[in-house]
One Martini backbone bead per residue (centre of mass of N, CA, C, O) as a GRO file, in nm:
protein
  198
    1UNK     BB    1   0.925  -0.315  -1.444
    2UNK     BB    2   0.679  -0.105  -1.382
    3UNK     BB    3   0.512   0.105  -1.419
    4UNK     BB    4   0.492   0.414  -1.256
    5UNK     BB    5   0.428   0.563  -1.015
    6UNK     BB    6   0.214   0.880  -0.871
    7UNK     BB    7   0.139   0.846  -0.575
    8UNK     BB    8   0.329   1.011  -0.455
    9UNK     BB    9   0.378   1.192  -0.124
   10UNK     BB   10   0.505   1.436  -0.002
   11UNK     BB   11   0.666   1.489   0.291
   12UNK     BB   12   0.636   1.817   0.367
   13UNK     BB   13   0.390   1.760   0.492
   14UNK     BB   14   0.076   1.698   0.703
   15UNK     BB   15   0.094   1.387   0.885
   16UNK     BB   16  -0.152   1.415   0.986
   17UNK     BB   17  -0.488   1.320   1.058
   18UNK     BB   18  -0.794   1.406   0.932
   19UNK     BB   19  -0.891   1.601   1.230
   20UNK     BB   20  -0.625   1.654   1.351
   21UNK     BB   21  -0.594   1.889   1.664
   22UNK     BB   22  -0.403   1.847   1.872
   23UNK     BB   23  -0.285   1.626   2.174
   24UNK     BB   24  -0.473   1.401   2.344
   25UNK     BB   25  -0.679   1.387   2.129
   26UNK     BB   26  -0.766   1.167   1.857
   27UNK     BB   27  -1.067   1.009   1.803
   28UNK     BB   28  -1.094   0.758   1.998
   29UNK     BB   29  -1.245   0.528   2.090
   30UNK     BB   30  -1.275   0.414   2.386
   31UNK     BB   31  -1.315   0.127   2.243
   32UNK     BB   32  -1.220  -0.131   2.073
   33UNK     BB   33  -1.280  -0.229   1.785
   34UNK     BB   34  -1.300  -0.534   1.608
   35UNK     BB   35  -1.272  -0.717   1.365
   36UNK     BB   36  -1.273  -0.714   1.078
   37UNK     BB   37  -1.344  -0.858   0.802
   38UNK     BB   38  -1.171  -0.995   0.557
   39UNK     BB   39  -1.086  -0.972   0.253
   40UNK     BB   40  -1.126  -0.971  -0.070
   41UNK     BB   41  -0.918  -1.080  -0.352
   42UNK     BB   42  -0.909  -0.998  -0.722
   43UNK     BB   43  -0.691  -1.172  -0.863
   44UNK     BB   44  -0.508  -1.217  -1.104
   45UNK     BB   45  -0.305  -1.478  -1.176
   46UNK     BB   46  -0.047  -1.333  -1.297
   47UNK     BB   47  -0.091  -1.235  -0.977
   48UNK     BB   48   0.156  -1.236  -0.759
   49UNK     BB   49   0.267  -1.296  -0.380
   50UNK     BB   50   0.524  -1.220  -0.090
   51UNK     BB   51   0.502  -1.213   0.214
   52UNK     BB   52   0.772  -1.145   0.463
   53UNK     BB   53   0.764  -1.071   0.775
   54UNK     BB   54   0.428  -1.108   0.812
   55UNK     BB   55   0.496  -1.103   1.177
   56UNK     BB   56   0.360  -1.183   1.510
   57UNK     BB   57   0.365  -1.233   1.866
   58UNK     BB   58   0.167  -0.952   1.877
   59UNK     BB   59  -0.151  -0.852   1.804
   60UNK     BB   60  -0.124  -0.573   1.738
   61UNK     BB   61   0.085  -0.602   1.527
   62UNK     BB   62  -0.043  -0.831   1.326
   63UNK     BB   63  -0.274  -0.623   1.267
   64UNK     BB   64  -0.075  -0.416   1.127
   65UNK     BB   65   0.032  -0.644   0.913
   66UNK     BB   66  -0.227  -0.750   0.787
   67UNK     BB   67  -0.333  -0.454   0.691
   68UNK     BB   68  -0.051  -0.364   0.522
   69UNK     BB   69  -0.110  -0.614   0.328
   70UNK     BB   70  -0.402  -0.507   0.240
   71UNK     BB   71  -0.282  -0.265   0.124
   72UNK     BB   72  -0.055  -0.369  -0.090
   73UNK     BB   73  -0.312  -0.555  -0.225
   74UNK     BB   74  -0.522  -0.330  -0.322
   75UNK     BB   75  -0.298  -0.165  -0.504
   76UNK     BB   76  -0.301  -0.428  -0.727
   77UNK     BB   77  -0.577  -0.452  -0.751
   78UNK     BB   78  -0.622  -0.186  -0.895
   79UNK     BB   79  -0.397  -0.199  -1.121
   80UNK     BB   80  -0.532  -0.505  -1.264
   81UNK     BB   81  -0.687  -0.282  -1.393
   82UNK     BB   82  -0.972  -0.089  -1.529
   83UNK     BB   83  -1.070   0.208  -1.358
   84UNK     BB   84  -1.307   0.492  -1.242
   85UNK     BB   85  -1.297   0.381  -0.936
   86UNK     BB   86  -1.272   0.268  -0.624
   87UNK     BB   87  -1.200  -0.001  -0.463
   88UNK     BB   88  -1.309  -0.110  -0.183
   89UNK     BB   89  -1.047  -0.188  -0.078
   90UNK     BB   90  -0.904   0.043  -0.100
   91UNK     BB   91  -1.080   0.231   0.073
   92UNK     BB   92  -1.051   0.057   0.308
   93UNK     BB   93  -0.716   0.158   0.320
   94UNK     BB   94  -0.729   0.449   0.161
   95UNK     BB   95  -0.740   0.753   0.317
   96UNK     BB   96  -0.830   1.014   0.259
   97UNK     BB   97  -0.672   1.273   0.065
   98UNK     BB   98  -0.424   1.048   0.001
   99UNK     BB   99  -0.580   0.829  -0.100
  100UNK     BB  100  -0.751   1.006  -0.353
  101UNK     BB  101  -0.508   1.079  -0.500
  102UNK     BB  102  -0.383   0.812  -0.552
  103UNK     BB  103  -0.632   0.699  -0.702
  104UNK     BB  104  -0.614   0.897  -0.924
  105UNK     BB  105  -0.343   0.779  -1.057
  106UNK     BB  106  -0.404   0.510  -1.116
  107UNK     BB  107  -0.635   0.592  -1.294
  108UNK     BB  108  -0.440   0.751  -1.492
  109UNK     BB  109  -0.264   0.559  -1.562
  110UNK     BB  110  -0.514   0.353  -1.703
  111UNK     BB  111  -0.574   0.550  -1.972
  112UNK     BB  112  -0.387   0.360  -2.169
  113UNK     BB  113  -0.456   0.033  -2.062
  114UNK     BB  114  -0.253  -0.023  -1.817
  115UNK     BB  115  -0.124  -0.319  -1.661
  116UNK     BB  116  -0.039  -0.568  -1.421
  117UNK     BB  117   0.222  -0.788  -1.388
  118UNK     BB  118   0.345  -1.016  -1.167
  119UNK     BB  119   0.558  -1.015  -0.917
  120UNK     BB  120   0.552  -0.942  -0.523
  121UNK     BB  121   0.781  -0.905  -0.299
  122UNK     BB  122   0.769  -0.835   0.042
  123UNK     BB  123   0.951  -0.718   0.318
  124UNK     BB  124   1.125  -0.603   0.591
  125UNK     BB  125   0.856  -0.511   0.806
  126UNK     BB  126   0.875  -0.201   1.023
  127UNK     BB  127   0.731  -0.104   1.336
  128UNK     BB  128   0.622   0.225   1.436
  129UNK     BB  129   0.561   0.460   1.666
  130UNK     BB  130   0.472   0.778   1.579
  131UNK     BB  131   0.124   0.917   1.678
  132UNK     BB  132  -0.151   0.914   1.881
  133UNK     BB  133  -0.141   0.589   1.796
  134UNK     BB  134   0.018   0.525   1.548
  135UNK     BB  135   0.173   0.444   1.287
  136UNK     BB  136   0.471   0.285   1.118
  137UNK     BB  137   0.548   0.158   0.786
  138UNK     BB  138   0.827  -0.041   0.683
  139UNK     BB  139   0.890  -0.181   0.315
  140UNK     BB  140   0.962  -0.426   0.084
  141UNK     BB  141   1.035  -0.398  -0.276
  142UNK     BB  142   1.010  -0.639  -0.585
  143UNK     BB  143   1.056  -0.537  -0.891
  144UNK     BB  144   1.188  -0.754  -1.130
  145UNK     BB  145   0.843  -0.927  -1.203
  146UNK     BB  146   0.753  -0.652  -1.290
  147UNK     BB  147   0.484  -0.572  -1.532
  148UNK     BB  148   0.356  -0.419  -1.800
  149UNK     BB  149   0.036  -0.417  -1.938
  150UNK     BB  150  -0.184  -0.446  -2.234
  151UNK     BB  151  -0.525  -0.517  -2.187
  152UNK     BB  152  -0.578  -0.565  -2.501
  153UNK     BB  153  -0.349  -0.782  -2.578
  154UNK     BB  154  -0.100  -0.865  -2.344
  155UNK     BB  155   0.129  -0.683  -2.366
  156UNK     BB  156   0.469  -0.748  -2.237
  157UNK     BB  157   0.646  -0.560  -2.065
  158UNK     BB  158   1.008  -0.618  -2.049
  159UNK     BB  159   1.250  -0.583  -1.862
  160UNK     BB  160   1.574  -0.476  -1.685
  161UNK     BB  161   1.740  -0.557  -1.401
  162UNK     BB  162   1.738  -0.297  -1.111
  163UNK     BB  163   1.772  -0.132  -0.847
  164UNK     BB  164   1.450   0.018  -0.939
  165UNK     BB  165   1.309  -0.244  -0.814
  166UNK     BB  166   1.336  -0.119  -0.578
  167UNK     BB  167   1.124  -0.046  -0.247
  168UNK     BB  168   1.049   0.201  -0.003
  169UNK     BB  169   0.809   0.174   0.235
  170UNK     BB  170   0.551   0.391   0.382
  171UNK     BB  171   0.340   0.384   0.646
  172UNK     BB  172   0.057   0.555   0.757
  173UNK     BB  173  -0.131   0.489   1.071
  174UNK     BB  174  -0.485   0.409   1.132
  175UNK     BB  175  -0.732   0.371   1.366
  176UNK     BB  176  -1.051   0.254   1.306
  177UNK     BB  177  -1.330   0.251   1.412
  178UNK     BB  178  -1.369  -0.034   1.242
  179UNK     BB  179  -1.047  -0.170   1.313
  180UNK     BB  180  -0.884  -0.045   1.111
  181UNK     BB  181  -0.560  -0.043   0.944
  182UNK     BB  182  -0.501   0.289   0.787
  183UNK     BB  183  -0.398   0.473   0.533
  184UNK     BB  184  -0.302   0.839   0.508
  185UNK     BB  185   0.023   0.802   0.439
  186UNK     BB  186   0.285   0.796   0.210
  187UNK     BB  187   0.581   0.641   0.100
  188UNK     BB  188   0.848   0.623  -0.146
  189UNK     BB  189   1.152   0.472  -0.237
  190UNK     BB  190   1.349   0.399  -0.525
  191UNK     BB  191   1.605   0.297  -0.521
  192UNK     BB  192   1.701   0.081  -0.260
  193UNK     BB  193   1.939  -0.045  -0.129
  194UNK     BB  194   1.845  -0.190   0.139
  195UNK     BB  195   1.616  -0.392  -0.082
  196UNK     BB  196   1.848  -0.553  -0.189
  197UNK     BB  197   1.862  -0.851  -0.339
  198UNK     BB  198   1.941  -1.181  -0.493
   0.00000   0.00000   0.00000
């Protein structure tokens, strides 16, 4: 398993997205904008992904699987480098102060030198619907060959597989004026029994 994210954000906060004032009026376009350009990701070699289950014959939900797709591959792009402040493709799927504190987290995290290596499969996704037009995202991870890397030797930090290794997530999401669907808040559990696999 890879070292620890810090970047779980408590639940007891307000769920709601920044400038969201309750009622029925939500901020958002009269029309729905076009779908933006699919994002590219500059992932090292060493840094696998398979997403499974993330596919929908509905429009709507397709497009909020494969932008959620595109948000935790953004968080990997981010991880497997050294950076000192948010690379486009997470600004760009990761919003508002809950998106910035995360980042702050990654890059603290970083600052030791460590990078992520290794495979990262994504699986049983579930839409539900929110509020106000937003959406949850909730999917499993398997980090059993997810491991910390030193960025300077190159030296590879290899666990022992263990329930710890699973990993359930939410994504709570909302429309982009510009047409994505973007994380405004997040939340993991470690040791998922849930989303453990043979």
């Amino acid at each position: 398993m890879r070292r620890g994210r810090f970047g779980q954000l408590r639940q007891d906060r307000d769920l709601r997205p920044a400038g969201h004032l309750g009622g029925a009026d939500d901020h958002r376009p009269a029309h729905p904008a076009r779908r933006p350009k699919a994002p590219t990701f500059a992932l090292p070699p060493d840094i696998t992904t398979d997403f499974r289950g993330f596919t929908s014959s509905d429009p709507k939900q397709q497009a909020i699987l494969t932008d959620a797709r595109y948000a935790a591959t953004a968080v990997l792009e981010f991880e497997a480098k050294i950076y000192t402040k948010e690379t486009p493709n997470f600004k760009r799927f990761w919003t508002g102060e809950h998106g910035a504190e995360f980042a702050d987290s990654i890059i603290a995290q970083g600052k030791d030198g460590s990078v992520i290596t290794g495979s990262y499969p994504y699986y049983n996704p579930v839409v539900k619907p929110f509020s106000n037009g937003n959406v949850s995202v909730r999917y499993c991870e398997d980090q059993r060959k997810a491991y910390a890397k030193d960025s300077k030797t190159g030296t590879v930090t290899v666990t022992t597989p263990s329930l710890s290794d699973f990993r359930l997530w939410t994504l709570l999401m909302m429309k982009s004026p510009s047409g994505d669907w973007t994380v405004y808040h997040h939340s993991w559990v470690q040791g998922a029994k849930q989303c453990q696999v043979a």
